[in-house]
VONUPA-105270 format. One record per atom (N, C-alpha, C): x, y, z; residue in three letters. Coordinates in steps of 0.05 Angstrom, whole numbers, plus 5000, padded with zeros to 4 digits. Layout:
BEGIN
XYZALA;...
***
This chain:
BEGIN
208327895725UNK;210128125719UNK;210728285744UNK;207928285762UNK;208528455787UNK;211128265800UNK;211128015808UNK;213427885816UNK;215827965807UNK;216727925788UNK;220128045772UNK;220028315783UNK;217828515776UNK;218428795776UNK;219728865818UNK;218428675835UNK;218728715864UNK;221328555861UNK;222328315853UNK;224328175860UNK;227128355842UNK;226928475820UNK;228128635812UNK;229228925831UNK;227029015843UNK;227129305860UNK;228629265890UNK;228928915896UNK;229528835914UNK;232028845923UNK;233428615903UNK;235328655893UNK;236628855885UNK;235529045876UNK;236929305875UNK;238129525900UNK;235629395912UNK;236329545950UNK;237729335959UNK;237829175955UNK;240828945971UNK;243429045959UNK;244129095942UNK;246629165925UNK;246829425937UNK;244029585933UNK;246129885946UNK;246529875977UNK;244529775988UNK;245629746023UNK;248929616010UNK;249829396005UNK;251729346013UNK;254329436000UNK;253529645977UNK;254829835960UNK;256129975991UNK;253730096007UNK;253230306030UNK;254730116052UNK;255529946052UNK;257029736073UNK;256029586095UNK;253029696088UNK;251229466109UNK;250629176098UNK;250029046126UNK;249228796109UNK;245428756107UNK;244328626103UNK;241728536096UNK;241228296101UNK;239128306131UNK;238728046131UNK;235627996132UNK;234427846129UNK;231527666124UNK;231527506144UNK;229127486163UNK;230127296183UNK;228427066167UNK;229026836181UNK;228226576169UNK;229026456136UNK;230726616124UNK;232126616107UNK;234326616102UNK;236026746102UNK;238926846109UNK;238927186109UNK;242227146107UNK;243227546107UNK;245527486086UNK;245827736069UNK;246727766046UNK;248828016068UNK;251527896076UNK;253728076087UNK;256028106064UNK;257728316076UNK;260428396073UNK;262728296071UNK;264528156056UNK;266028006070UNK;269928106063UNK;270728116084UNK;273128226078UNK;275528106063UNK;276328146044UNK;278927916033UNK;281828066038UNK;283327956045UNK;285928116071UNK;287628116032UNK;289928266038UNK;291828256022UNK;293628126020UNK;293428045989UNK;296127715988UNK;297127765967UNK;299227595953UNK;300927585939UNK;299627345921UNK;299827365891UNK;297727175874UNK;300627205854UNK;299827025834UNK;301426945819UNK;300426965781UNK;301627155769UNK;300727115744UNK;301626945726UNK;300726725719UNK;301026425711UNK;302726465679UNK;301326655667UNK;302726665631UNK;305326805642UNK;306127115657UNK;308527225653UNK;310127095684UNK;309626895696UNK;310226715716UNK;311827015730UNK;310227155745UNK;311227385763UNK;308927345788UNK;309427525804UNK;307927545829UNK;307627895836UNK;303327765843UNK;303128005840UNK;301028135865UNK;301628285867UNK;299828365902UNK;296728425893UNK;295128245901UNK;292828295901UNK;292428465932UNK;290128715929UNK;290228915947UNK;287628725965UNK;287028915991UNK;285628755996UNK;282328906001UNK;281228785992UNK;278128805979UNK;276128675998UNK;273628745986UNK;270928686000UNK;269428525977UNK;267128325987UNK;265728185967UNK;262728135981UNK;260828115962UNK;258728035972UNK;258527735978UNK;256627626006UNK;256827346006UNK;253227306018UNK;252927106014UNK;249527026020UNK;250126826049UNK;250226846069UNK;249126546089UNK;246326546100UNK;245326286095UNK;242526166088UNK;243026206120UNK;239326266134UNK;238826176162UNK;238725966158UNK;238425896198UNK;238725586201UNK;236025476199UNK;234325576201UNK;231425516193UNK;231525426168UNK;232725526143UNK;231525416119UNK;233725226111UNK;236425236128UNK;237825006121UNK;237024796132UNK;235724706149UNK;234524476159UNK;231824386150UNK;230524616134UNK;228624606122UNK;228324426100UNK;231924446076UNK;232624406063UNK;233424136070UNK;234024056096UNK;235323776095UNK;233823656101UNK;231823766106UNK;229523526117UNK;227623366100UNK;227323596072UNK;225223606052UNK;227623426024UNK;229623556022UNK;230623465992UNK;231923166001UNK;230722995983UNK;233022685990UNK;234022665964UNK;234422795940UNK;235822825917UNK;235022935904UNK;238123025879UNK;237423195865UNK;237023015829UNK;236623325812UNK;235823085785UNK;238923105775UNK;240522885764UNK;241822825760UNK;244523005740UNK;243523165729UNK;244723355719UNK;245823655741UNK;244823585767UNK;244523835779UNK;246123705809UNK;248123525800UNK;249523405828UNK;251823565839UNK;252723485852UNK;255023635860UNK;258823635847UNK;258523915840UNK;261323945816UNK;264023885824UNK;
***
């Protein structure tokens, strides 16, 4: 229970740092950054018009290179329900 209750409180300080516009990074892990989306023109498919999406910010995760090689070194497959979509 102590686990959820820290991974819970964690997570909670990652969201507001990046609420707050910092990013969060972990070394040997990755960093949970900012990412900018510019303004474009999108299309609404049912009333076939065009429509200005403004331009916005999103959260994004990139893994360090430590655990991505970590990852390629260790996994030689996955279980079959869990392949790639």
């Amino acid at each position: 229970m102590d686990v959820l209750v820290s991974l819970e409180t964690f997570f909670k300080e990652v969201k507001s740092s990046l609420s707050g516009g910092e990013n969060v990074y972990i070394r040997g892990f990755g960093s949970f950054i900012i990412k900018r989306r510019a303004k474009k023109v999108g299309r609404h498919i049912k009333k076939n018009v065009s429509i200005e999406i403004p331009e916005h910010y999103i959260p994004s995760f990139k893994a360090a290179k430590v655990c991505v090689d970590q990852v390629k070194d260790n996994v030689t497959s996955l279980p079959e329900d869990e392949g790639e979509d």
